[in-house]
Residue frames as qw, qx, qy, qz and C-alpha x, y, z in Angstrom:
[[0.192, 0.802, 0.492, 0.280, 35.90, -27.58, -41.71],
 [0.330, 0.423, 0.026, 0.844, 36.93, -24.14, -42.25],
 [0.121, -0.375, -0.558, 0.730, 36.28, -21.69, -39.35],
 [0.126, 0.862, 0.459, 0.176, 33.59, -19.03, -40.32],
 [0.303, 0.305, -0.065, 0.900, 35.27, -15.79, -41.37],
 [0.211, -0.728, -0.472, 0.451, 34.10, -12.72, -39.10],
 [0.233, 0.383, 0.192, 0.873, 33.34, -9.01, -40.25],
 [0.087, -0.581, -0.549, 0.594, 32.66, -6.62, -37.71],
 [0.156, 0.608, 0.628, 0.461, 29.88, -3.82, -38.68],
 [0.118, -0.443, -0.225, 0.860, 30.34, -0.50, -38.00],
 [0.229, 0.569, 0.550, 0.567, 28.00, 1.97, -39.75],
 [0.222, -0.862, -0.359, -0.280, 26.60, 5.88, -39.36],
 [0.534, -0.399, -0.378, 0.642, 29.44, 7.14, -36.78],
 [0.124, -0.966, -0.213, -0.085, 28.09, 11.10, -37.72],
 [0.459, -0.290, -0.037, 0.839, 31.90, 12.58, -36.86],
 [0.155, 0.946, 0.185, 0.218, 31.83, 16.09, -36.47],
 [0.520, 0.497, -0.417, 0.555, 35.10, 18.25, -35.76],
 [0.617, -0.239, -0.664, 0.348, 36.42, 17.47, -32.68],
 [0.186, -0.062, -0.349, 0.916, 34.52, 18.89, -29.61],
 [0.544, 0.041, -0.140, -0.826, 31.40, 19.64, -31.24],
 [0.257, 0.094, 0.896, -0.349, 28.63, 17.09, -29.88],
 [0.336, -0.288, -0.710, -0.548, 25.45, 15.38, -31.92],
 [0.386, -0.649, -0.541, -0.370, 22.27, 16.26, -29.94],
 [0.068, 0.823, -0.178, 0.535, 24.16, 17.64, -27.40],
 [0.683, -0.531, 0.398, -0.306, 25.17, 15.18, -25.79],
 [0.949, 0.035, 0.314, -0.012, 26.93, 12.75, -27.81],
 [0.167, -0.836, 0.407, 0.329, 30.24, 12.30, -28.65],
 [0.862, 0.455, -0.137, -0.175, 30.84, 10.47, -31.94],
 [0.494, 0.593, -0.583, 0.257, 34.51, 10.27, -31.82],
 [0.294, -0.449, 0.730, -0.423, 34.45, 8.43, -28.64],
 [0.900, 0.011, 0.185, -0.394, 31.61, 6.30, -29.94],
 [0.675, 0.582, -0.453, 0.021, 34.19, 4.96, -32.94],
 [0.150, 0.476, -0.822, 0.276, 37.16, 4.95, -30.89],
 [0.480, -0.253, 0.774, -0.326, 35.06, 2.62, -28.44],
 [0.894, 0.153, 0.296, -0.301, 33.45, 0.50, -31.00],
 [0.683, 0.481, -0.550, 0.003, 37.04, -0.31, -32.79],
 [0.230, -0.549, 0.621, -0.510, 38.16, -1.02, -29.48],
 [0.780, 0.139, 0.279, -0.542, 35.16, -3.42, -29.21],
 [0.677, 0.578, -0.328, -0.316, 36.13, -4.70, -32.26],
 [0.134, 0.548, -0.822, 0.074, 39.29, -6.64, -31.01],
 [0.664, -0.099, 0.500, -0.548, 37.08, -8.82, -29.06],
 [0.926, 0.289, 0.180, -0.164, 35.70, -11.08, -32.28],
 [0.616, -0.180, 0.640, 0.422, 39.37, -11.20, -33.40],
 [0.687, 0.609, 0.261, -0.298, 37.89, -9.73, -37.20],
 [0.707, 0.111, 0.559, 0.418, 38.85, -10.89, -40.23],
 [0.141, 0.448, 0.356, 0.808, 37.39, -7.58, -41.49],
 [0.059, 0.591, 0.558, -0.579, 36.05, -4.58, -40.16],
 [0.340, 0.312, 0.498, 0.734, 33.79, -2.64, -42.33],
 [0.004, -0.394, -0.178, 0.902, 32.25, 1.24, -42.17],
 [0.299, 0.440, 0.687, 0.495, 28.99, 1.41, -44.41],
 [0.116, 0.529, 0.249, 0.803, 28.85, 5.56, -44.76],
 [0.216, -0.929, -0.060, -0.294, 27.67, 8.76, -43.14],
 [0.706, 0.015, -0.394, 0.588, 31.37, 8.67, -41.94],
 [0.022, -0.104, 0.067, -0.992, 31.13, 12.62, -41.58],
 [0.078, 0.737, 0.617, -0.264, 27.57, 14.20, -39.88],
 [0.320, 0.909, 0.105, -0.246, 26.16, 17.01, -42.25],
 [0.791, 0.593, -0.004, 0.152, 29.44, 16.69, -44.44],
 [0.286, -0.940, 0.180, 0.034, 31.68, 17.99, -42.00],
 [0.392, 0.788, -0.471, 0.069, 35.51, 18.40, -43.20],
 [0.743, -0.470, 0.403, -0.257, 36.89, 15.02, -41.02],
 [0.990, 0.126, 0.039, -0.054, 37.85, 12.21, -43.61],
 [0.652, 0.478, -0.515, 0.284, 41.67, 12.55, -43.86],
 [0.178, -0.552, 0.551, -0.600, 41.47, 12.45, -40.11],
 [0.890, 0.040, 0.242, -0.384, 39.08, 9.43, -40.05],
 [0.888, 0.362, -0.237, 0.155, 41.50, 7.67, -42.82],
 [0.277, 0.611, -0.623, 0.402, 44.38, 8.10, -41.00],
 [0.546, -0.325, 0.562, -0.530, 42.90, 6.80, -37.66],
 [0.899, 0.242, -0.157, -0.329, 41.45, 3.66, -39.75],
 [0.648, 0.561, -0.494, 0.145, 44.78, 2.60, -41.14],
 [0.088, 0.462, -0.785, 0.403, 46.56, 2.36, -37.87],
 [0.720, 0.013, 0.493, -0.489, 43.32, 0.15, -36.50],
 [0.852, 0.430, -0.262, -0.142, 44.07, -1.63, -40.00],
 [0.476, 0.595, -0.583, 0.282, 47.26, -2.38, -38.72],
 [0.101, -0.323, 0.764, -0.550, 46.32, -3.27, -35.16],
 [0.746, -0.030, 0.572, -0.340, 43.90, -5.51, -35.56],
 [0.147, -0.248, 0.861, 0.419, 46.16, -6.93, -38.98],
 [0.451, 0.489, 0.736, 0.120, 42.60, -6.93, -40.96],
 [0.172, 0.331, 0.547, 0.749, 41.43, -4.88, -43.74],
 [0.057, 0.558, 0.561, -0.609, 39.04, -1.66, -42.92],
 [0.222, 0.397, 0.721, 0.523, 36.73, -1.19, -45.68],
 [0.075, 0.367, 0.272, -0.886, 35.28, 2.15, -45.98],
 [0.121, 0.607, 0.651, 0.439, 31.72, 3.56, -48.12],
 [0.189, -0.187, 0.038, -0.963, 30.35, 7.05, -48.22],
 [0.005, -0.623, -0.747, 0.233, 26.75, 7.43, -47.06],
 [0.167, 0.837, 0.479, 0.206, 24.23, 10.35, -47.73],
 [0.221, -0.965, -0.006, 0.142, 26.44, 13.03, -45.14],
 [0.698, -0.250, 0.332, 0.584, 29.63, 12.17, -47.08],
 [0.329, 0.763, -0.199, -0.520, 30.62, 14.71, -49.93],
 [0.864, 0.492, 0.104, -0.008, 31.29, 13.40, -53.45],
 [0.584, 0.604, -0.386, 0.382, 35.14, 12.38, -53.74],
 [0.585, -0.725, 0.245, -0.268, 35.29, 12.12, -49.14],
 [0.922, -0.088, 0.376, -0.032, 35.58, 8.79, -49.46],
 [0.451, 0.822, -0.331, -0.104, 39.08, 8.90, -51.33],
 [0.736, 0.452, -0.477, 0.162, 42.50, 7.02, -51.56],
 [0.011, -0.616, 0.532, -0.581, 43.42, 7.58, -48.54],
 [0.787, -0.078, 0.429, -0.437, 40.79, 5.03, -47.21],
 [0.896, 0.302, 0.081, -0.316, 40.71, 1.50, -48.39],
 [0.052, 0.851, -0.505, -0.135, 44.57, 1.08, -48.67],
 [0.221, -0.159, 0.921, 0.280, 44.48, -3.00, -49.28],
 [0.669, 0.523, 0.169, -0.501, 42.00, -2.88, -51.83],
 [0.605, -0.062, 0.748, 0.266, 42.63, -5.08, -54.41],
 [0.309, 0.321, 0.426, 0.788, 41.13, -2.74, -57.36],
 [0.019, 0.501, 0.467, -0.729, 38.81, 0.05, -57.81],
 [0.321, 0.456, 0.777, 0.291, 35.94, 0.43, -59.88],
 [0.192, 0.771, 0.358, 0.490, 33.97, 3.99, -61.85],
 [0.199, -0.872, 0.012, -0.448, 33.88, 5.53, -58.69],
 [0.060, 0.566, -0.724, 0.390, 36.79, 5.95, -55.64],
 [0.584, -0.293, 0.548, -0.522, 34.89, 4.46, -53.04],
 [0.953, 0.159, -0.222, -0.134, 34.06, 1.13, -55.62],
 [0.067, -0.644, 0.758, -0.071, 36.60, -1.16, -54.00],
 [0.946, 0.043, -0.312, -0.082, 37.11, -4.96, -54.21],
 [0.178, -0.535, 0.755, -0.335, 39.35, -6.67, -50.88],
 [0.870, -0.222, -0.419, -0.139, 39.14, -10.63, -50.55],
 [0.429, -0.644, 0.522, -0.358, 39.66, -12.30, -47.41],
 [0.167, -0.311, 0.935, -0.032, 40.50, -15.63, -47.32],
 [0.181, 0.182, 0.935, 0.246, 38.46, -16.66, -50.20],
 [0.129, 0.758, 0.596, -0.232, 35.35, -13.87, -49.22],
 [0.236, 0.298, 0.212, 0.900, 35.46, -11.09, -51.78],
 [0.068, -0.638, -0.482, 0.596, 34.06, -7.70, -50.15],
 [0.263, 0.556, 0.449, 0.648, 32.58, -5.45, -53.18],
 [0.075, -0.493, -0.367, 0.785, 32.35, -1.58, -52.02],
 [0.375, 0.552, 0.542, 0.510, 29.55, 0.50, -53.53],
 [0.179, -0.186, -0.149, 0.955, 28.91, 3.73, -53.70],
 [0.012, -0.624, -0.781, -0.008, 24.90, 4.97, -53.11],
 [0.185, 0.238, 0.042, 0.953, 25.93, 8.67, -52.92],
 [0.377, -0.770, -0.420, -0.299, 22.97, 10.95, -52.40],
 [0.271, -0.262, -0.468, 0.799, 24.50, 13.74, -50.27],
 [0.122, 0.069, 0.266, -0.954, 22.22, 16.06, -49.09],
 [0.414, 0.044, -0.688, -0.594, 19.67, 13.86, -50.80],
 [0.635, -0.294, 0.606, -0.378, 17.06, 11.77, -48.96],
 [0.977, 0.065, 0.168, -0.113, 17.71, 8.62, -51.38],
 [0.085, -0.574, 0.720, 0.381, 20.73, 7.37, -52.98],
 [0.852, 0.439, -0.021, -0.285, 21.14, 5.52, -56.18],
 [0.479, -0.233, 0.694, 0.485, 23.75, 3.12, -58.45],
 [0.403, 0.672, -0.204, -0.587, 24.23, 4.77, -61.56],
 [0.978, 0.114, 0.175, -0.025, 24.94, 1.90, -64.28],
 [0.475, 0.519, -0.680, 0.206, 28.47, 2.21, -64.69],
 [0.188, -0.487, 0.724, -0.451, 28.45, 0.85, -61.05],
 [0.874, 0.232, 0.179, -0.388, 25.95, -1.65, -62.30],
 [0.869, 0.446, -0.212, -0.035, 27.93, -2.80, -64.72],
 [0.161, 0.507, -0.807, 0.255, 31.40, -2.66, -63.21],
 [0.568, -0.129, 0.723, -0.372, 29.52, -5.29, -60.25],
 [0.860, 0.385, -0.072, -0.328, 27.82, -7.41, -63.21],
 [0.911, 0.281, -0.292, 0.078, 31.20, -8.44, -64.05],
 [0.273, -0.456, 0.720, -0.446, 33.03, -8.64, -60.76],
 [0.745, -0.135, 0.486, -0.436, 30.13, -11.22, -59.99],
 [0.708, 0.536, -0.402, -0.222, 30.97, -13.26, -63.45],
 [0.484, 0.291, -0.758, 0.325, 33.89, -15.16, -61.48],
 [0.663, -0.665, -0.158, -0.307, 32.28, -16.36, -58.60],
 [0.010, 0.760, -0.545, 0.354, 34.83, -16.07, -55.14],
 [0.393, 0.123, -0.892, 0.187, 35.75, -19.17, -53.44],
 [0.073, -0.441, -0.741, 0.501, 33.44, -18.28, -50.00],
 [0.118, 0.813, 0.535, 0.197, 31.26, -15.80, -52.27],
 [0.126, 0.394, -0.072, 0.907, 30.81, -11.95, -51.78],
 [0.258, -0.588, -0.638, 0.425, 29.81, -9.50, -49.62],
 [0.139, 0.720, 0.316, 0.602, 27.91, -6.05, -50.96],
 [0.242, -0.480, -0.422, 0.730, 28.61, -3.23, -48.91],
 [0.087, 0.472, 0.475, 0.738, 25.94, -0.36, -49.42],
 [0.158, -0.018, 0.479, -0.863, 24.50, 2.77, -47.33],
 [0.637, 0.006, 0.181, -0.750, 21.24, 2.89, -48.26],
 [0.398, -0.033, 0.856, -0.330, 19.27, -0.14, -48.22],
 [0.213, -0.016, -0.470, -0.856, 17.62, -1.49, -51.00],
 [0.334, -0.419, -0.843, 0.058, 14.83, -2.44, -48.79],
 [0.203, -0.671, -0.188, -0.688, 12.45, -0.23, -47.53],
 [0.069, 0.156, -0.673, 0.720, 12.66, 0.64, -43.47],
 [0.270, -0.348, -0.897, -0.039, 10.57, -0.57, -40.98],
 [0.019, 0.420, 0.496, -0.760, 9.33, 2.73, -39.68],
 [0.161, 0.788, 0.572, -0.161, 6.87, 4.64, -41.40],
 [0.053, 0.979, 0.006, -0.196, 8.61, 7.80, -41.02],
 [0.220, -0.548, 0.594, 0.546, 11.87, 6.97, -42.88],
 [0.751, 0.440, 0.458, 0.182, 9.99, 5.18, -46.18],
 [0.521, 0.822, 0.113, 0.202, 11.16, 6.33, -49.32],
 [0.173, -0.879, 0.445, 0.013, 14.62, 7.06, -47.83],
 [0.679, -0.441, 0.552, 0.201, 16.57, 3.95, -48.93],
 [0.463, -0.251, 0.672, 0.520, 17.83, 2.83, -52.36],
 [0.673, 0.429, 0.342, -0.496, 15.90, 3.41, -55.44],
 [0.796, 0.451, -0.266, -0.304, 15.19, 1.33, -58.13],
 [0.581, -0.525, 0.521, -0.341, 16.32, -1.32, -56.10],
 [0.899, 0.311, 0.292, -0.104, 14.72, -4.51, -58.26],
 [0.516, 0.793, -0.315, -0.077, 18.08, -3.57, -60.94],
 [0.158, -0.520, 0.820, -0.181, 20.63, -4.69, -57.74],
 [0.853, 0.060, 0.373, -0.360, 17.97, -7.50, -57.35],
 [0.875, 0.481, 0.048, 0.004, 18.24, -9.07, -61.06],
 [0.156, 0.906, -0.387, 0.071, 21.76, -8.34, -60.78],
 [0.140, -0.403, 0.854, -0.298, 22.83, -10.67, -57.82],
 [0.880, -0.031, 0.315, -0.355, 19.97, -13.52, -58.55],
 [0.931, 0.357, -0.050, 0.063, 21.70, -16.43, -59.06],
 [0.490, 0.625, -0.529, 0.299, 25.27, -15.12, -58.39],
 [0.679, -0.191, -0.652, 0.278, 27.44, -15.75, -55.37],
 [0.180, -0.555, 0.196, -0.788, 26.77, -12.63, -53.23],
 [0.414, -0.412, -0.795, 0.165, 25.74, -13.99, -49.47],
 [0.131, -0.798, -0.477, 0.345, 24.69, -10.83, -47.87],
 [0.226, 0.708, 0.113, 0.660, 24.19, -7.17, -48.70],
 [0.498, -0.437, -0.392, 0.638, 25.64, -4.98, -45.45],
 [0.176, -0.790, -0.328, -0.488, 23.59, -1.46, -45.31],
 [0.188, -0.255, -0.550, 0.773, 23.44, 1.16, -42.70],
 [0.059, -0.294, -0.181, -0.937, 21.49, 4.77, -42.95],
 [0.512, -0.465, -0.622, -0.366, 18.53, 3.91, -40.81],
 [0.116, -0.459, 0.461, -0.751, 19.64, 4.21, -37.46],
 [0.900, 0.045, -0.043, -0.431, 18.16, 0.76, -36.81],
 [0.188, -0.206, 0.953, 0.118, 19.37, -2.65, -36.19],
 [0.712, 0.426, 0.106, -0.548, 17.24, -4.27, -38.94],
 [0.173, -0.171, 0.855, 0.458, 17.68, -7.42, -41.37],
 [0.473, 0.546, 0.041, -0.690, 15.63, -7.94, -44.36],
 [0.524, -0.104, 0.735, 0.417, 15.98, -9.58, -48.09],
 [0.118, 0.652, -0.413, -0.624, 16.58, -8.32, -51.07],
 [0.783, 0.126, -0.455, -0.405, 14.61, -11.14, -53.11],
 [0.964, -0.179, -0.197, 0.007, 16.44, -14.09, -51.81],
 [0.582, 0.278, -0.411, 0.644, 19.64, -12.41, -50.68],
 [0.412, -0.691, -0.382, 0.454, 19.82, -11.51, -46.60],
 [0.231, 0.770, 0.022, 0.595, 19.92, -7.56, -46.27],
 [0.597, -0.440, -0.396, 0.542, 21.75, -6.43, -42.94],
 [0.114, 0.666, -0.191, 0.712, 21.61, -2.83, -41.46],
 [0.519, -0.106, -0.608, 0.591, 23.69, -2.27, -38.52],
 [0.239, -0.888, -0.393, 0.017, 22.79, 0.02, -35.76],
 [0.275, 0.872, -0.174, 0.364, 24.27, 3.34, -35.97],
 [0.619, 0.114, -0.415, 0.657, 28.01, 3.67, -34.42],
 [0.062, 0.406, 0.017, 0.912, 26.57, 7.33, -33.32],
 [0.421, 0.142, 0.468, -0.764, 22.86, 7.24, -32.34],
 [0.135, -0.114, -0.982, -0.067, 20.06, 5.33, -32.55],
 [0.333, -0.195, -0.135, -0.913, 16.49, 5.83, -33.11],
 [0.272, -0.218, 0.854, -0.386, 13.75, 4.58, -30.66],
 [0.231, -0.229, -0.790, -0.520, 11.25, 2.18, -32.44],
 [0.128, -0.674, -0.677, 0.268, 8.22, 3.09, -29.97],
 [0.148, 0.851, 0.322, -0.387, 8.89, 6.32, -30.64],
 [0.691, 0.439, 0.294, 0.493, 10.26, 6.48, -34.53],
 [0.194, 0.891, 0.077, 0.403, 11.24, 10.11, -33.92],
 [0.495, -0.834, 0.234, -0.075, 13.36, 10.05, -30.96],
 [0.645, 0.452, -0.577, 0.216, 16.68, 9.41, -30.23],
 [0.798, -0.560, -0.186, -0.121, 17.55, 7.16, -27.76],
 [0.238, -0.807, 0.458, -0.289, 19.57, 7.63, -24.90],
 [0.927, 0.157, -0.238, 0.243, 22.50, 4.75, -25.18],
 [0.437, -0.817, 0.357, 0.122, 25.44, 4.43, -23.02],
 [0.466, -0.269, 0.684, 0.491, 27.54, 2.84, -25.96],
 [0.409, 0.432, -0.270, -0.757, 27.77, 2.67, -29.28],
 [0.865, -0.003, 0.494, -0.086, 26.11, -0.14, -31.45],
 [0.251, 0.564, -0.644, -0.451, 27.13, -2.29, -34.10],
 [0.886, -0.037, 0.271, -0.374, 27.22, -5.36, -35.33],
 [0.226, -0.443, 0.858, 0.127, 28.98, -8.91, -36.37],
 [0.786, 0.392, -0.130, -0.461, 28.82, -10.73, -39.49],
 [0.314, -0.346, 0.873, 0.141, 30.30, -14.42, -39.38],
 [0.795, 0.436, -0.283, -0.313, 29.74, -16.14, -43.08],
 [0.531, -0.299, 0.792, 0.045, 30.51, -19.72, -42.93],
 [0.020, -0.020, 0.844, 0.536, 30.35, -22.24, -46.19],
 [0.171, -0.444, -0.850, -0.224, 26.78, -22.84, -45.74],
 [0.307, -0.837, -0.429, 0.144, 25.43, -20.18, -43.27],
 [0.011, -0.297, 0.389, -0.872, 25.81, -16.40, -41.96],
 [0.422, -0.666, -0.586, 0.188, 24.90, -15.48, -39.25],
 [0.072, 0.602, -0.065, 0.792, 24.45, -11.44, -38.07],
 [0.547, -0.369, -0.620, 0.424, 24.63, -10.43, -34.58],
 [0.018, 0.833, -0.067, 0.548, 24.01, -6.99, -32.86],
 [0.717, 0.081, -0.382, 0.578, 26.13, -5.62, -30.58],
 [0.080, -0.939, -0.134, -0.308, 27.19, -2.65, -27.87],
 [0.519, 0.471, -0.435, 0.565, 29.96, -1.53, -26.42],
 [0.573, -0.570, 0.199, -0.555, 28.34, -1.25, -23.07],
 [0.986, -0.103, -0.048, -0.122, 28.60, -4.97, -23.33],
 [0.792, 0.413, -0.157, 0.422, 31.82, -5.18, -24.17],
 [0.235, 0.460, -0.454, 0.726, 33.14, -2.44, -21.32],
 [0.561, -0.462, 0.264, -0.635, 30.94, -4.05, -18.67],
 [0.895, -0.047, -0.410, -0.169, 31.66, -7.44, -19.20],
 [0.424, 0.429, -0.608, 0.516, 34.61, -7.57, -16.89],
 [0.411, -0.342, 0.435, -0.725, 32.04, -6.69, -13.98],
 [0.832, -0.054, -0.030, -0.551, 30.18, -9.91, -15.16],
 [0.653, 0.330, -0.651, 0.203, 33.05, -12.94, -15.82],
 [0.097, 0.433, -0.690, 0.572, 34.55, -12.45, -12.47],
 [0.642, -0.166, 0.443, -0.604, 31.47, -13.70, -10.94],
 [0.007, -0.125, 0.985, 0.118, 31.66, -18.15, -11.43],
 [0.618, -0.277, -0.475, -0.561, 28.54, -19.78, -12.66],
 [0.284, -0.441, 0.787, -0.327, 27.52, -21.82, -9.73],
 [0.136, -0.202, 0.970, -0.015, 27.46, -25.23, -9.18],
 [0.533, -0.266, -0.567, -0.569, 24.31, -27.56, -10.08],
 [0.588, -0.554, -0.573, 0.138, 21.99, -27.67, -7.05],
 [0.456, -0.264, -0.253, 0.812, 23.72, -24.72, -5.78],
 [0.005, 0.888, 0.453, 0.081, 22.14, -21.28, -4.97],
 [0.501, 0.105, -0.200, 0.835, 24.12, -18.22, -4.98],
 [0.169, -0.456, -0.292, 0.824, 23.70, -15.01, -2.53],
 [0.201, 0.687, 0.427, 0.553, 21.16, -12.40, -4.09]]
């Protein structure tokens, strides 16, 4: 049986020009660099980036697409980019996405298969906006993408979520008119829709299709206290492994992943055995 294909999940990474720190104290461009880093770990078949590449729209993406590409090239998978809400219209441009296999109404629409998994990029726009939409050419260009179903199915990449968030204080901030993507993908071969914009590790469903949003690459909000940001020593993310019959979504942190070295070195011990505390 066929291994299960892996796509790491990167989402939200807020980049502002270098030097200039989110809440004053966070450094986006270290989060990235440590969560592609991270990345090598699962071996990915894909790594994908679902929007707010830029924080407040800030001028970054041919510097962000150039970094990509050479991570496209060192970890010999595909890095799949989407705008998000802090991206300007046209960010997200040629320069990104560079083994795409076509490209659909709008730049950022992209179509990459992996060994049998087609990856469908959309584009949910809404900058400066607090929702984001798919206009129906982007309806319609997916409608008949999904017509030919892909040997191991698809995978929807999309910022906003067409599920509503579990806090209170972010409703009405994810996808609208939502029920259109719904009736869209019932019945086809789509296996998961892959979301960010929340600042949230959160999964969900989208009638009968799983909805994943990753936790932000940047910062993270604290669910006890839906208004705060919490104070992380890495950045998260998250891993999507899609076998024939099953995904399966995982969160992640790069804490883990640059502390683990302290933890290996230390041998399970023996059965019946007690080790030193």
């Amino acid at each position: 049986m066929m291994k299960p294909l892996t796509i790491v999940h990167l989402s939200d990474t807020h980049l502002r020009p270098k030097g200039q720190l989110l809440n004053n104290s966070i450094d986006p461009w270290q989060h990235m660099e440590q969560a592609l880093l991270a990345s090598k770990h699962f071996a990915p078949d894909a790594v994908v980036l679902t929007g707010d590449i830029a924080d407040r729209g800030a001028p970054i993406h041919p510097v962000v697409a150039a970094k990509l590409n050479d991570y496209q090239e060192e970890l010999e998978c595909p890095v799949i980019s989407i705008p998000g809400n802090h991206d300007p219209v046209g960010s997200v441009g040629p320069e990104f996405n560079t083994r795409r296999l076509s490209t659909g109404p709008r730049g950022a629409n992209t179509v990459h298969e992996v060994m049998g998994l087609r990856i469908i990029g959309l584009d949910s726009g809404g900058f400066q906006l607090a929702q984001g939409e798919l206009d129906q050419d982007q309806l319609n260009w997916l409608e008949s993408l999904l017509k030919v179903p892909a040997p191991m199915g698809s995978v929807v990449l999309l910022h906003h979520p067409p599920v509503e968030a579990s806090s209170k204080e972010r409703a009405g901030r994810g996808l609208q008119g939502p029920m259109a993507l719904a009736a869209l993908i019932a019945g086809s071969d789509v296996r998961a829709i892959l979301c960010g914009h929340y600042h949230q590790a959160a999964s969900n469903q989208l009638l009968t299709t799983p909805v994943f949003m990753a936790p932000a690459v940047s910062y993270n909000m604290n669910p006890f206290a839906p208004n705060e940001i919490l104070e992380e020593p890495g950045a998260g993310f998250a891993i999507l492994q899609v076998g024939q019959k099953s995904v399966n979504w995982t969160v992640a942190s790069t804490e883990q992943f640059f502390s683990k070295s302290k933890d290996i070195l230390r041998p399970a011990p023996i059965s019946g055995q007690q080790t030193a505390q």
